[in-house]
N, C-alpha and C positions, 0 to 999 in steps of 0.2 A: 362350757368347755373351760378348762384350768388352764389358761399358758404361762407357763412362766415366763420369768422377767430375764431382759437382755444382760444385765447385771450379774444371774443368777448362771447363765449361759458362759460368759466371759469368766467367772469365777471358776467354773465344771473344767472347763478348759484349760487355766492356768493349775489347776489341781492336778490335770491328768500329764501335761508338761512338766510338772516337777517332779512329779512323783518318776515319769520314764526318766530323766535326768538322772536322779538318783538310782536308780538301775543300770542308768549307763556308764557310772561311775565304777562300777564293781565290776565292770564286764573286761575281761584280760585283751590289752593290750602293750604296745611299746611303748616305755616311759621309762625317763630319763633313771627314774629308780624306785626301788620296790615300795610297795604301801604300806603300812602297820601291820597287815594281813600278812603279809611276806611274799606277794607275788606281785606282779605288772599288772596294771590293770590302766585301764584309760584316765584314772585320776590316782596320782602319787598321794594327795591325802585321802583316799580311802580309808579307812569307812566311814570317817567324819566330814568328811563333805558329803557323803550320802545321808548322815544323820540329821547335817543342817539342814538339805533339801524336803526329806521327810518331815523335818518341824516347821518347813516352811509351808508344805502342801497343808500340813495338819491345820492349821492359821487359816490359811486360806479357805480346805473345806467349812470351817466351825464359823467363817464369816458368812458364806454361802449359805451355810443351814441357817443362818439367824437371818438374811435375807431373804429366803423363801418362805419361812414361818412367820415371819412379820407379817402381822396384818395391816393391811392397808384398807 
């Protein structure tokens, strides 16, 4: 049986947390003032703070893959 690593787990995890992050940042609410988009959203720097989360997930899964392909 194949199990992956706790490492590999915790990584999954923090990929699938930034990544909702950055969706939640685009999603309309009340804020002090509009995003670059032109509307309310729950984050006033829209859609660049969504972009940095996305580069950060991105990092994080390409860590993960180099984790679990690593042989050991």
């Amino acid at each position: 049986m194949n199990r992956q690593k706790p490492s590999a787990t915790i990584l999954l995890g923090l990929v699938v947390l930034f990544a909702g992050l950055a969706v939640l940042t685009l999603l309309p609410f009340t804020a002090p003032k509009a995003n670059d988009l032109g509307y309310l959203s729950m984050c006033p720097f829209a859609p660049w703070s969504t972009l940095a989360l996305l580069v950060v997930a991105g990092v994080l899964w390409a860590i993960r893959q180099y984790v679990v392909t690593r042989g050991d």
